[in-house]
C-alpha positions in Angstrom: -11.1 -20.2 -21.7 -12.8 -17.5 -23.3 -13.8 -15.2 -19.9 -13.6 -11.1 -20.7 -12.9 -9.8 -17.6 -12.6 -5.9 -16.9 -10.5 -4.7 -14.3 -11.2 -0.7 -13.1 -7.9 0.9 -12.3 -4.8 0.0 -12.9 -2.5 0.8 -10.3 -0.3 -1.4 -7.3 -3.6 -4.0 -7.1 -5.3 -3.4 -10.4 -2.6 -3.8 -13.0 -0.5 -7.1 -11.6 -4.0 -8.5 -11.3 -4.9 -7.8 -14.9 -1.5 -9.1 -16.4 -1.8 -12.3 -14.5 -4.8 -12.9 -15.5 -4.0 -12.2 -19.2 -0.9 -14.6 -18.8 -3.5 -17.2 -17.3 -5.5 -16.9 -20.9 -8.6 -14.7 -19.9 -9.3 -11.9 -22.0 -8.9 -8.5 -20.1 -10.2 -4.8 -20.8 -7.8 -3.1 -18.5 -9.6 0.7 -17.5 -7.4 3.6 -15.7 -8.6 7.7 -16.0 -5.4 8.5 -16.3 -4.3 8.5 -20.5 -0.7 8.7 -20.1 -0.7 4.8 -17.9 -3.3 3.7 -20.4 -0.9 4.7 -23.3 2.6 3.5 -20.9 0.6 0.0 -20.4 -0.8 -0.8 -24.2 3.1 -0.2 -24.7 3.5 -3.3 -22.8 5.3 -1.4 -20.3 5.2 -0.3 -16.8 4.4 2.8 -14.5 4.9 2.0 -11.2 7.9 -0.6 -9.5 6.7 -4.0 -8.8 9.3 -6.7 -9.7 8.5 -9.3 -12.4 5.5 -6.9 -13.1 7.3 -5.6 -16.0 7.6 -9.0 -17.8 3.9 -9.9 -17.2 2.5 -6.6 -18.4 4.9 -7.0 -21.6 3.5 -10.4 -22.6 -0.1 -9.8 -21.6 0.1 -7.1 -24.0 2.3 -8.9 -27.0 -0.3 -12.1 -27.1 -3.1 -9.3 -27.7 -4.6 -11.1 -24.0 -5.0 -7.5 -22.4 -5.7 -3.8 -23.7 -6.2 -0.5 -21.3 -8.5 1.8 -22.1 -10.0 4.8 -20.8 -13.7 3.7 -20.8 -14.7 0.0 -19.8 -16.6 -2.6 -22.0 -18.8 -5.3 -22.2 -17.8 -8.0 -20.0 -18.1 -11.2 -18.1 -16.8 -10.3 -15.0 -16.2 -7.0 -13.8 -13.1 -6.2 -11.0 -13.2 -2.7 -8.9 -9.2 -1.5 -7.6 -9.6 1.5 -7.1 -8.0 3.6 -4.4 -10.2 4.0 -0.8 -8.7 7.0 0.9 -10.0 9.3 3.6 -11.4 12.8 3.6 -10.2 15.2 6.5 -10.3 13.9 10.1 -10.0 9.9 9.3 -13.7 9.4 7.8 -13.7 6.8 4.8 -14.2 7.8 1.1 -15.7 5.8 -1.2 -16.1 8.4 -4.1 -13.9 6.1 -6.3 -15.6 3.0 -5.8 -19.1 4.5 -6.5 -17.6 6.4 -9.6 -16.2 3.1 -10.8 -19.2 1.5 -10.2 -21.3 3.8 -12.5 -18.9 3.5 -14.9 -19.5 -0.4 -15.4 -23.2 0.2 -15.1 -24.3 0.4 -18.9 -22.1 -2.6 -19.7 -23.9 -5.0 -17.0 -25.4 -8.2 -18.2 -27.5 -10.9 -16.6 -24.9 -14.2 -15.5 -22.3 -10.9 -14.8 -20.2 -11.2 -11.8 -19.3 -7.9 -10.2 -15.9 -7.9 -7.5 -14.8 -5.3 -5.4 -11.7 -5.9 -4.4 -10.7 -2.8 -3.3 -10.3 -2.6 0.8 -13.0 -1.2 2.0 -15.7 0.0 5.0 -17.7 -2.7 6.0 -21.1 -2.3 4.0 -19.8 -1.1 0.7 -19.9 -4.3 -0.6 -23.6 -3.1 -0.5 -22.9 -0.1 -1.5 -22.0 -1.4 -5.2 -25.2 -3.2 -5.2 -27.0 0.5 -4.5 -25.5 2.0 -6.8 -25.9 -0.2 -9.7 -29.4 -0.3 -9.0 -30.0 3.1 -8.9 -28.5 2.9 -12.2 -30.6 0.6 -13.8 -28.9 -2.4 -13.3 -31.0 -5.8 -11.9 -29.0 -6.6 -8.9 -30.9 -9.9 -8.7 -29.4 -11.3 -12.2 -25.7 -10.8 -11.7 -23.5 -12.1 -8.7 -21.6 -9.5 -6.4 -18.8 -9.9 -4.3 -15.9 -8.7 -2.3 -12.5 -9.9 -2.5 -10.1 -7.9 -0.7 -6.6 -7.8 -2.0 -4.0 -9.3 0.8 -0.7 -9.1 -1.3 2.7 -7.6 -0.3 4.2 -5.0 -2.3 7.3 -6.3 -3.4 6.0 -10.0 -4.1 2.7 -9.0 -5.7 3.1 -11.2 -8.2 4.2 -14.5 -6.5 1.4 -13.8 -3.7 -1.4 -13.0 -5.8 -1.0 -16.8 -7.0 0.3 -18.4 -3.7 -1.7 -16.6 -0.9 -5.3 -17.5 0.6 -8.3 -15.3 -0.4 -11.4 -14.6 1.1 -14.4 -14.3 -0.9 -17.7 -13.0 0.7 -20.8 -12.4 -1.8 -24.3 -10.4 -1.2 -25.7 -14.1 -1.6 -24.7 -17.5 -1.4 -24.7 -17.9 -5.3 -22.6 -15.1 -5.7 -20.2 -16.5 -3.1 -20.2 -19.5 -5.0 -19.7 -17.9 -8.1 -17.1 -15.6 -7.4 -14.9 -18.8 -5.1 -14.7 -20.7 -8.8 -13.7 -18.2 -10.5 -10.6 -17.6 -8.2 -9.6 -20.9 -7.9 -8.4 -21.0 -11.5 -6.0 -19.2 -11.0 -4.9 -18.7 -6.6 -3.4 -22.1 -5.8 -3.8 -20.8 -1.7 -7.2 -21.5 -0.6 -10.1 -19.3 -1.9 -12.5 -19.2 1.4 -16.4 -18.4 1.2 -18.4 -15.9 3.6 -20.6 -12.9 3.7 -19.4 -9.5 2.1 -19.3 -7.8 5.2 -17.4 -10.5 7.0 -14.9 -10.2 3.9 -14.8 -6.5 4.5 -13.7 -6.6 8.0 -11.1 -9.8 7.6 -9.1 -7.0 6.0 -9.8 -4.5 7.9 -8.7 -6.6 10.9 -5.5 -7.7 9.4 -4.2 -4.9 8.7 -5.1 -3.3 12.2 -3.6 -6.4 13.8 -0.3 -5.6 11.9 -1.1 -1.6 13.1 -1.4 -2.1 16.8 2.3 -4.6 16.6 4.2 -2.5 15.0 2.7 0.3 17.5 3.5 -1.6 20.3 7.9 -1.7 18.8 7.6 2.3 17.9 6.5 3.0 21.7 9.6 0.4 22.9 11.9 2.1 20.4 10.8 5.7 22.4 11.2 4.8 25.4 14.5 2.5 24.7 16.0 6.0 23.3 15.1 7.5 26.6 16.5 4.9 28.8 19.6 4.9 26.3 18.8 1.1 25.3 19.6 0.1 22.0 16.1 -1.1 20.7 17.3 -3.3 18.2 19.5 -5.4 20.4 16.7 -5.3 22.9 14.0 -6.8 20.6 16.4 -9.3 18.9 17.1 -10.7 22.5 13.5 -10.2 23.5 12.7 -12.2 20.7 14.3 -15.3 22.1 11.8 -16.2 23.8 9.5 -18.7 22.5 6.1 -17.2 22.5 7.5 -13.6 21.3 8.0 -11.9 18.1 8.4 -8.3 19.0 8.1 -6.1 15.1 10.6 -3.8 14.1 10.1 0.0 15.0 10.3 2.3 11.9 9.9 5.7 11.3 6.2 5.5 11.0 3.5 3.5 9.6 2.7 4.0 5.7 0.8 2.5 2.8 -2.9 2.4 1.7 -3.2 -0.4 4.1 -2.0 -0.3 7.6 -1.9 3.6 7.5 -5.8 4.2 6.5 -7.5 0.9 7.1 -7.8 0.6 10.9 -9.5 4.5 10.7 -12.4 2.3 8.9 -12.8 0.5 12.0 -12.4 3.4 14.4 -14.8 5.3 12.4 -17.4 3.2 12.5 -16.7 1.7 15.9 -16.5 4.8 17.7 -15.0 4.7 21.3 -15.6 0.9 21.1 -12.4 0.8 19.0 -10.1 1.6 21.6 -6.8 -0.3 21.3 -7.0 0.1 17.5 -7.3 4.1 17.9 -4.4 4.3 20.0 -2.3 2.4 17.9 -2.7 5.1 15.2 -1.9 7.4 17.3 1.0 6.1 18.4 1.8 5.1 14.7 1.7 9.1 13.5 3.4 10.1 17.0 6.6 7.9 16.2 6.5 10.0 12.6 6.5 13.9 14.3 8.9 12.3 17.2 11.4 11.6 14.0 11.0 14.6 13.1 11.7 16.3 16.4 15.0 13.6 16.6 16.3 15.0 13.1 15.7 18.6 13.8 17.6 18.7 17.4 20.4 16.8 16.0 20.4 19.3 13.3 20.6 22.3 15.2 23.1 21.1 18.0 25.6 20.6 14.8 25.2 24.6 13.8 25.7 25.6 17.0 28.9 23.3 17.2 29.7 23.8 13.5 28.4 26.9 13.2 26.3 26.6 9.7 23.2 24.7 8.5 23.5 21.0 8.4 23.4 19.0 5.5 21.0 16.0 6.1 20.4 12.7 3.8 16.8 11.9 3.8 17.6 8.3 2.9 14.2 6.6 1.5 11.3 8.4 0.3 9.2 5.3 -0.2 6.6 3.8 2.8 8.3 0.6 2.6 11.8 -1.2 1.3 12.6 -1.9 -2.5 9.6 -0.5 -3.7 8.5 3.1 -5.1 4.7 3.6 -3.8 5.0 7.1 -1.6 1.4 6.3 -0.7 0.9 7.8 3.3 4.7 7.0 3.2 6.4 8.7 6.5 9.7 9.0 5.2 8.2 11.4 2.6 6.3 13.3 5.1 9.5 13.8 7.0 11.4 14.4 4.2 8.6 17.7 3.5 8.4 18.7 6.5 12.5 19.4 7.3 12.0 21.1 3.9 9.8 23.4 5.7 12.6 24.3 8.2 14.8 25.1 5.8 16.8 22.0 6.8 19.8 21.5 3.7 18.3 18.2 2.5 19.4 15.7 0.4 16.4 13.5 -0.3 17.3 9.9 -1.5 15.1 7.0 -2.9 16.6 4.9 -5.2 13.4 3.4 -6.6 12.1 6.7 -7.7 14.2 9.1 -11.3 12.6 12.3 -10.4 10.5 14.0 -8.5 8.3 16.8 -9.2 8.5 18.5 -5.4 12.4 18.5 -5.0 15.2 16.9 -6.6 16.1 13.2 -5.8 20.1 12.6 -4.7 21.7 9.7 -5.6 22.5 8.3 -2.1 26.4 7.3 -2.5 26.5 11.4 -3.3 23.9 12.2 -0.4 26.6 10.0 1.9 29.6 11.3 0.9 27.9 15.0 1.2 25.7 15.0 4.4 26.6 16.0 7.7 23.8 13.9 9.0 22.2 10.8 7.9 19.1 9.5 8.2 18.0 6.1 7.2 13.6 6.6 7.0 13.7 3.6 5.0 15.7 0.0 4.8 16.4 -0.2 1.1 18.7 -2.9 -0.2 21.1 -0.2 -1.7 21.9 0.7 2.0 22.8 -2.1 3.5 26.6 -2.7 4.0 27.5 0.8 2.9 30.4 2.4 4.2 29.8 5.9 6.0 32.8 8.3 7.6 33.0 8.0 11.3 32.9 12.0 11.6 29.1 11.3 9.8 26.3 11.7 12.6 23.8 8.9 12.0 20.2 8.5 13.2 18.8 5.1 12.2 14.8 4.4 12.6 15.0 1.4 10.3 17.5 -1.0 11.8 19.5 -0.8 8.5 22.9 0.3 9.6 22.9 -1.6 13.1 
Protein backbone atom coordinates (compact mmCIF):
# COMPACT_ATOMS: atom_id res chain seq x y z
CA UNK A 1 0.00 0.00 0.00
CA UNK A 2 1.50 3.01 -1.10
CA UNK A 3 -1.82 5.62 -0.89
CA UNK A 4 -0.68 9.46 0.50
CA UNK A 5 -3.53 10.57 1.97
CA UNK A 6 -3.87 14.26 3.47
CA UNK A 7 -6.12 14.78 6.17
CA UNK A 8 -7.14 18.83 6.93
CA UNK A 9 -7.33 19.39 10.61
CA UNK A 10 -6.39 17.58 13.20
CA UNK A 11 -8.67 17.72 15.93
CA UNK A 12 -11.48 15.07 17.81
CA UNK A 13 -12.28 13.66 13.94
CA UNK A 14 -9.16 14.63 12.09
CA UNK A 15 -6.27 13.32 14.07
CA UNK A 16 -7.64 9.58 15.27
CA UNK A 17 -8.51 9.27 11.66
CA UNK A 18 -5.03 10.20 10.45
CA UNK A 19 -3.19 7.84 13.13
CA UNK A 20 -5.39 4.92 12.11
CA UNK A 21 -4.77 5.24 8.93
CA UNK A 22 -1.00 5.58 9.41
CA UNK A 23 -1.17 2.37 11.72
CA UNK A 24 -3.17 0.66 8.71
CA UNK A 25 0.18 1.51 6.39
CA UNK A 26 -1.09 4.58 4.19
CA UNK A 27 1.14 7.34 4.09
CA UNK A 28 -0.48 10.55 5.80
CA UNK A 29 0.33 14.42 5.48
CA UNK A 30 -1.53 15.40 8.57
CA UNK A 31 -2.42 19.62 8.22
CA UNK A 32 -3.69 21.76 11.34
CA UNK A 33 -3.26 25.97 11.41
CA UNK A 34 -2.49 25.81 14.60
CA UNK A 35 1.74 25.30 15.07
CA UNK A 36 1.84 24.44 18.54
CA UNK A 37 -0.65 20.76 17.70
CA UNK A 38 1.44 20.42 14.62
CA UNK A 39 4.66 20.59 16.71
CA UNK A 40 2.73 18.52 20.00
CA UNK A 41 1.65 15.78 17.23
CA UNK A 42 5.16 15.33 15.06
CA UNK A 43 6.29 14.64 18.80
CA UNK A 44 4.16 11.70 18.59
CA UNK A 45 2.14 13.04 21.23
CA UNK A 46 -1.29 14.15 21.91
CA UNK A 47 -3.46 17.47 22.48
CA UNK A 48 -6.68 16.62 23.17
CA UNK A 49 -8.19 13.34 25.46
CA UNK A 50 -9.30 10.47 23.44
CA UNK A 51 -8.20 7.09 25.01
CA UNK A 52 -5.88 4.75 23.08
CA UNK A 53 -5.41 7.92 20.80
CA UNK A 54 -2.22 8.56 22.52
CA UNK A 55 -0.58 5.10 21.54
CA UNK A 56 -1.77 5.42 17.83
CA UNK A 57 -0.49 8.91 17.26
CA UNK A 58 2.89 7.71 18.95
CA UNK A 59 3.44 4.90 16.51
CA UNK A 60 2.11 6.62 13.45
CA UNK A 61 4.64 9.02 14.03
CA UNK A 62 7.78 6.57 15.17
CA UNK A 63 7.32 4.31 11.83
CA UNK A 64 7.73 7.81 9.89
CA UNK A 65 3.77 6.65 8.43
CA UNK A 66 2.37 10.24 9.41
CA UNK A 67 3.90 13.93 9.63
CA UNK A 68 1.68 17.28 10.52
CA UNK A 69 2.36 20.16 8.91
CA UNK A 70 1.10 23.53 8.53
CA UNK A 71 0.53 23.60 4.70
CA UNK A 72 -0.87 20.46 2.79
CA UNK A 73 0.88 18.44 -0.07
CA UNK A 74 0.58 16.48 -2.98
CA UNK A 75 -1.65 13.69 -2.52
CA UNK A 76 -3.86 10.78 -3.41
CA UNK A 77 -6.61 11.36 -1.52
CA UNK A 78 -7.57 14.35 0.22
CA UNK A 79 -9.81 14.26 3.75
CA UNK A 80 -11.66 17.74 5.00
CA UNK A 81 -12.35 17.66 9.31
CA UNK A 82 -12.70 20.68 9.96
CA UNK A 83 -15.02 22.28 12.49
CA UNK A 84 -18.82 23.43 10.99
CA UNK A 85 -20.07 25.83 13.57
CA UNK A 86 -22.72 28.57 13.46
CA UNK A 87 -22.71 32.32 13.13
CA UNK A 88 -25.24 34.31 15.42
CA UNK A 89 -28.86 33.23 15.45
CA UNK A 90 -28.29 29.26 14.45
CA UNK A 91 -27.40 29.89 10.59
CA UNK A 92 -24.63 27.27 9.36
CA UNK A 93 -20.96 28.33 8.68
CA UNK A 94 -19.02 26.77 6.28
CA UNK A 95 -16.03 29.28 6.24
CA UNK A 96 -13.69 26.35 7.37
CA UNK A 97 -14.66 23.95 4.88
CA UNK A 98 -14.34 26.44 1.92
CA UNK A 99 -10.88 27.74 3.43
CA UNK A 100 -9.78 24.11 3.62
CA UNK A 101 -10.91 23.44 0.37
CA UNK A 102 -8.71 26.25 -1.25
CA UNK A 103 -6.05 25.18 0.57
CA UNK A 104 -5.91 21.54 -1.16
CA UNK A 105 -6.65 23.28 -4.45
CA UNK A 106 -3.02 23.66 -5.96
CA UNK A 107 -2.18 20.11 -4.92
CA UNK A 108 -5.26 18.50 -6.91
CA UNK A 109 -4.42 15.85 -9.50
CA UNK A 110 -6.54 13.95 -12.03
CA UNK A 111 -7.50 10.06 -10.38
CA UNK A 112 -7.59 12.47 -6.88
CA UNK A 113 -10.28 11.61 -4.49
CA UNK A 114 -11.52 14.61 -2.47
CA UNK A 115 -13.81 13.57 1.18
CA UNK A 116 -15.54 15.86 3.27
CA UNK A 117 -16.16 14.34 6.19
CA UNK A 118 -16.92 17.02 8.15
CA UNK A 119 -20.89 17.24 9.27
CA UNK A 120 -22.31 19.42 7.22
CA UNK A 121 -25.58 21.51 5.47
CA UNK A 122 -26.95 19.50 2.96
CA UNK A 123 -25.44 20.85 -0.41
CA UNK A 124 -21.88 21.50 0.71
CA UNK A 125 -20.84 18.43 -0.62
CA UNK A 126 -21.33 20.72 -3.71
CA UNK A 127 -20.11 23.38 -2.32
CA UNK A 128 -16.38 21.69 -2.34
CA UNK A 129 -16.88 20.94 -5.90
CA UNK A 130 -17.55 25.08 -6.39
CA UNK A 131 -15.01 26.01 -4.89
CA UNK A 132 -12.32 23.89 -6.34
CA UNK A 133 -13.52 24.91 -9.59
CA UNK A 134 -13.40 28.36 -9.17
CA UNK A 135 -9.98 27.53 -8.24
CA UNK A 136 -8.80 25.95 -11.12
CA UNK A 137 -9.32 22.58 -10.39
CA UNK A 138 -11.21 20.03 -13.17
CA UNK A 139 -13.99 18.82 -11.06
CA UNK A 140 -14.65 16.19 -13.81
CA UNK A 141 -11.12 14.32 -13.31
CA UNK A 142 -11.07 13.65 -9.57
CA UNK A 143 -13.85 11.84 -7.48
CA UNK A 144 -15.68 13.85 -4.51
CA UNK A 145 -17.52 12.66 -1.74
CA UNK A 146 -18.95 13.04 1.62
CA UNK A 147 -18.42 10.77 4.50
CA UNK A 148 -19.73 12.11 7.57
CA UNK A 149 -17.97 11.02 10.75
CA UNK A 150 -20.59 8.94 13.19
CA UNK A 151 -18.06 8.08 16.09
CA UNK A 152 -18.43 8.53 19.85
CA UNK A 153 -16.11 10.46 21.70
CA UNK A 154 -14.68 8.23 24.13
CA UNK A 155 -14.47 5.07 21.72
CA UNK A 156 -13.25 6.96 18.63
CA UNK A 157 -10.86 4.73 18.04
CA UNK A 158 -12.60 1.26 18.27
CA UNK A 159 -15.75 2.90 16.26
CA UNK A 160 -13.95 4.46 13.54
CA UNK A 161 -12.95 0.64 12.68
CA UNK A 162 -16.15 -1.23 13.89
CA UNK A 163 -19.12 1.18 12.95
CA UNK A 164 -21.07 1.49 9.54
CA UNK A 165 -20.38 4.45 7.12
CA UNK A 166 -22.24 6.16 4.64
CA UNK A 167 -20.59 7.24 1.59
CA UNK A 168 -22.52 9.56 -0.81
CA UNK A 169 -20.36 10.94 -3.97
CA UNK A 170 -21.33 13.93 -6.60
CA UNK A 171 -21.34 10.82 -9.12
CA UNK A 172 -21.65 7.28 -9.13
CA UNK A 173 -17.79 6.80 -9.82
CA UNK A 174 -17.00 8.82 -7.08
CA UNK A 175 -19.32 6.81 -4.78
CA UNK A 176 -17.68 3.93 -5.99
CA UNK A 177 -14.37 5.23 -5.46
CA UNK A 178 -14.56 6.66 -2.19
CA UNK A 179 -16.81 2.97 -0.75
CA UNK A 180 -13.27 0.99 -1.68
CA UNK A 181 -11.29 3.07 -0.20
CA UNK A 182 -13.10 2.79 3.17
CA UNK A 183 -13.47 -0.71 3.21
CA UNK A 184 -9.83 -1.27 3.79
CA UNK A 185 -9.84 -0.27 6.66
CA UNK A 186 -14.05 0.04 8.44
CA UNK A 187 -14.87 -3.66 9.05
CA UNK A 188 -18.89 -2.14 9.58
CA UNK A 189 -20.47 -1.77 6.32
CA UNK A 190 -19.44 1.14 4.06
CA UNK A 191 -23.00 2.09 2.36
CA UNK A 192 -23.26 4.02 -1.12
CA UNK A 193 -25.62 7.05 -1.94
CA UNK A 194 -25.86 10.56 -3.11
CA UNK A 195 -23.85 13.43 -1.24
CA UNK A 196 -26.78 15.10 -0.15
CA UNK A 197 -28.52 12.01 1.04
CA UNK A 198 -25.14 11.42 3.05
CA UNK A 199 -25.44 14.99 4.31
CA UNK A 200 -28.72 14.68 5.84
CA UNK A 201 -28.19 10.81 7.31
CA UNK A 202 -26.20 12.81 9.84
CA UNK A 203 -27.98 15.42 10.18
CA UNK A 204 -30.95 13.26 11.00
CA UNK A 205 -29.16 11.20 13.47
CA UNK A 206 -28.10 13.39 15.41
CA UNK A 207 -31.50 15.33 15.57
CA UNK A 208 -33.11 11.95 16.25
CA UNK A 209 -30.80 11.61 19.40
CA UNK A 210 -31.76 15.76 19.94
CA UNK A 211 -35.49 15.45 20.09
CA UNK A 212 -34.98 11.96 22.84
CA UNK A 213 -33.02 13.37 25.04
CA UNK A 214 -35.51 16.52 24.72
CA UNK A 215 -38.27 14.55 25.35
CA UNK A 216 -36.21 13.15 29.26
CA UNK A 217 -35.15 17.02 30.06
CA UNK A 218 -38.92 18.08 29.75
CA UNK A 219 -39.94 14.75 32.09
CA UNK A 220 -37.01 15.62 34.39
CA UNK A 221 -38.87 19.42 34.76
CA UNK A 222 -41.84 18.52 35.26
CA UNK A 223 -40.91 15.24 37.63
CA UNK A 224 -39.08 18.16 39.84
CA UNK A 225 -42.33 19.91 39.91
CA UNK A 226 -44.56 17.06 40.80
CA UNK A 227 -41.65 16.05 43.39
CA UNK A 228 -41.04 12.69 41.37
CA UNK A 229 -37.77 11.36 41.30
CA UNK A 230 -37.02 11.29 37.44
CA UNK A 231 -34.52 8.76 37.60
CA UNK A 232 -36.60 6.15 39.34
CA UNK A 233 -39.46 7.17 37.12
CA UNK A 234 -37.63 6.45 33.75
CA UNK A 235 -35.83 3.25 35.09
CA UNK A 236 -39.35 1.88 35.83
CA UNK A 237 -40.82 3.43 32.72
CA UNK A 238 -38.30 1.76 30.98
CA UNK A 239 -39.70 -1.68 31.84
CA UNK A 240 -41.71 -1.71 29.44
CA UNK A 241 -40.92 -3.50 26.30
CA UNK A 242 -41.24 -1.05 23.50
CA UNK A 243 -39.68 1.98 25.74
CA UNK A 244 -36.29 3.30 26.27
CA UNK A 245 -36.81 6.71 27.85
CA UNK A 246 -32.85 8.70 27.61
CA UNK A 247 -31.41 10.15 30.51
CA UNK A 248 -32.10 13.97 31.33
CA UNK A 249 -28.81 16.03 31.71
CA UNK A 250 -28.06 19.30 32.25
CA UNK A 251 -28.22 20.22 28.67
CA UNK A 252 -27.38 19.09 25.31
CA UNK A 253 -23.53 19.71 24.14
CA UNK A 254 -21.01 18.74 21.50
CA UNK A 255 -20.49 19.73 17.75
CA UNK A 256 -23.02 17.32 17.00
CA UNK A 257 -26.37 17.15 18.69
CA UNK A 258 -25.98 20.78 19.99
CA UNK A 259 -25.42 22.47 16.30
CA UNK A 260 -26.46 19.93 13.84
CA UNK A 261 -30.35 19.84 13.99
CA UNK A 262 -30.06 24.00 13.54
CA UNK A 263 -28.78 22.74 9.85
CA UNK A 264 -32.05 21.24 9.35
CA UNK A 265 -34.18 23.94 11.02
CA UNK A 266 -32.33 26.44 8.94
CA UNK A 267 -32.96 25.24 5.93
CA UNK A 268 -36.29 23.71 6.67
CA UNK A 269 -37.85 26.69 8.04
CA UNK A 270 -41.22 26.23 9.89
CA UNK A 271 -41.37 22.78 8.17
CA UNK A 272 -38.92 21.62 10.91
CA UNK A 273 -41.12 21.81 13.68
CA UNK A 274 -40.48 18.96 16.21
CA UNK A 275 -36.79 19.30 15.52
CA UNK A 276 -36.89 23.19 16.53
CA UNK A 277 -38.61 22.59 19.60
CA UNK A 278 -36.38 20.05 20.68
CA UNK A 279 -33.56 22.68 20.71
CA UNK A 280 -35.41 24.66 22.53
CA UNK A 281 -36.20 22.58 25.00
CA UNK A 282 -32.46 21.33 24.98
CA UNK A 283 -31.08 25.12 25.80
CA UNK A 284 -34.16 25.69 28.30
CA UNK A 285 -33.15 22.59 30.51
CA UNK A 286 -29.46 24.51 30.53
CA UNK A 287 -30.89 28.25 31.91
CA UNK A 288 -33.55 26.14 34.13
CA UNK A 289 -30.07 24.55 35.79
CA UNK A 290 -28.98 27.54 36.18
CA UNK A 291 -32.05 29.00 37.79
CA UNK A 292 -32.01 25.52 40.15
CA UNK A 293 -28.31 26.31 41.30
CA UNK A 294 -28.76 29.96 41.94
CA UNK A 295 -32.16 29.57 44.23
CA UNK A 296 -30.53 26.89 46.16
CA UNK A 297 -27.62 29.19 46.45
CA UNK A 298 -29.31 32.02 47.86
CA UNK A 299 -31.84 30.17 50.27
CA UNK A 300 -28.40 28.89 52.01
CA UNK A 301 -27.15 32.73 52.63
CA UNK A 302 -30.14 33.66 53.88
CA UNK A 303 -30.13 30.51 56.26
CA UNK A 304 -26.28 30.66 56.59
CA UNK A 305 -26.00 34.02 56.26
CA UNK A 306 -22.79 34.26 53.73
CA UNK A 307 -22.19 33.30 50.04
CA UNK A 308 -22.28 29.73 49.18
CA UNK A 309 -19.57 27.70 48.04
CA UNK A 310 -20.75 25.61 45.03
CA UNK A 311 -18.73 22.62 43.19
CA UNK A 312 -19.23 22.86 39.53
CA UNK A 313 -18.56 19.23 39.09
CA UNK A 314 -17.71 18.56 35.17
CA UNK A 315 -16.78 21.17 32.82
CA UNK A 316 -16.76 18.77 29.77
CA UNK A 317 -20.17 18.22 27.38
CA UNK A 318 -20.01 14.65 27.96
CA UNK A 319 -18.44 11.86 30.51
CA UNK A 320 -14.58 10.88 30.58
CA UNK A 321 -13.72 13.06 27.92
CA UNK A 322 -12.16 16.74 27.81
CA UNK A 323 -13.95 18.44 24.58
CA UNK A 324 -15.78 21.74 26.12
CA UNK A 325 -17.24 22.13 22.66
CA UNK A 326 -21.11 23.78 23.16
CA UNK A 327 -20.63 21.87 26.53
CA UNK A 328 -23.52 23.10 29.11
CA UNK A 329 -21.83 22.34 32.12
CA UNK A 330 -19.27 25.02 31.10
CA UNK A 331 -21.80 27.43 30.19
CA UNK A 332 -23.26 27.02 33.61
CA UNK A 333 -20.17 26.98 35.20
CA UNK A 334 -19.59 30.92 33.43
CA UNK A 335 -22.58 32.00 33.98
CA UNK A 336 -22.77 31.48 38.16
CA UNK A 337 -19.36 33.11 37.72
CA UNK A 338 -21.22 36.06 36.55
CA UNK A 339 -23.30 36.12 39.86
CA UNK A 340 -20.52 36.19 41.86
CA UNK A 341 -21.46 32.62 42.93
CA UNK A 342 -18.13 31.17 45.14
CA UNK A 343 -17.33 28.43 42.64
CA UNK A 344 -15.34 25.62 42.60
CA UNK A 345 -15.20 24.38 39.04
CA UNK A 346 -14.06 20.71 38.65
CA UNK A 347 -13.21 18.61 35.45
CA UNK A 348 -10.91 16.07 35.92
CA UNK A 349 -10.08 15.55 32.24
CA UNK A 350 -8.89 19.03 31.86
CA UNK A 351 -4.86 20.56 33.97
CA UNK A 352 -5.79 24.18 33.62
CA UNK A 353 -7.79 26.43 32.35
CA UNK A 354 -7.14 29.79 31.06
CA UNK A 355 -10.77 31.44 32.33
CA UNK A 356 -10.64 30.28 36.05
CA UNK A 357 -8.85 27.82 37.99
CA UNK A 358 -9.73 24.03 37.84
CA UNK A 359 -10.43 22.33 41.62
CA UNK A 360 -9.51 19.02 42.14
CA UNK A 361 -12.91 17.60 42.96
CA UNK A 362 -12.16 15.42 46.26
CA UNK A 363 -10.97 19.31 47.54
CA UNK A 364 -14.17 20.93 45.70
CA UNK A 365 -16.25 18.10 47.94
CA UNK A 366 -14.74 18.41 51.02
CA UNK A 367 -15.07 22.48 50.53
CA UNK A 368 -18.45 23.15 48.92
CA UNK A 369 -21.54 23.92 50.57
CA UNK A 370 -23.32 22.87 47.47
CA UNK A 371 -22.66 20.32 44.91
CA UNK A 372 -23.54 20.10 41.63
CA UNK A 373 -22.93 17.09 39.40
CA UNK A 374 -23.20 18.95 35.35
CA UNK A 375 -21.48 15.95 34.33
CA UNK A 376 -21.31 11.95 35.11
CA UNK A 377 -17.53 11.48 35.17
CA UNK A 378 -16.12 8.11 36.34
CA UNK A 379 -14.19 9.91 39.19
CA UNK A 380 -17.68 10.65 40.74
CA UNK A 381 -19.19 7.73 41.02
CA UNK A 382 -19.31 6.04 44.45
CA UNK A 383 -17.76 9.05 46.16
CA UNK A 384 -18.62 9.72 49.59
CA UNK A 385 -20.23 13.33 50.29
CA UNK A 386 -21.18 14.78 54.10
CA UNK A 387 -24.87 14.54 54.73
CA UNK A 388 -24.88 18.35 55.84
CA UNK A 389 -23.66 18.78 51.85
CA UNK A 390 -26.77 20.17 49.68
CA UNK A 391 -26.70 18.16 46.41
CA UNK A 392 -28.38 18.98 43.08
CA UNK A 393 -27.86 16.06 40.60
CA UNK A 394 -28.74 16.64 36.68
CA UNK A 395 -26.72 13.61 35.69
CA UNK A 396 -28.02 10.69 37.50
CA UNK A 397 -24.49 10.17 38.98
CA UNK A 398 -25.01 10.20 42.72
CA UNK A 399 -28.67 8.52 42.67
Amino acid sequence: MNKKICVIGLGYIGLPTASLLANRGYQIHGVDVVQSTVDIINRGEIHIVEPDLDTFVRSAINSGHMVAHTQPSQSDIFIIAVPTPFHDGYVPNIDFVVEATKSIAPYIQEGNIVILESTSPVGTTDKIEEVLRDNGVDTSKIYISHCPERVLPGKIMRELVENDRIVGGLTPQATAKTVEFYKTFVKGEVLPTDAKTAEMAKLTENSFRDVNIAFANELSILCDKFGIDVWELISLTNRHPRVNVLQPSAGVGGHCIAVDPWFIVHAGGDDAKIIRIAREVNTYKTQWAIEKIKNRALNFEKEVGRVAKVACMGLAFKPNIDDLRESPALYITRELIKDDLEILAVEPNIKSFDEFNIVEYHEAIKEADIIVFLVAHKEFKDIQIDDNKKIIDFCGVYK
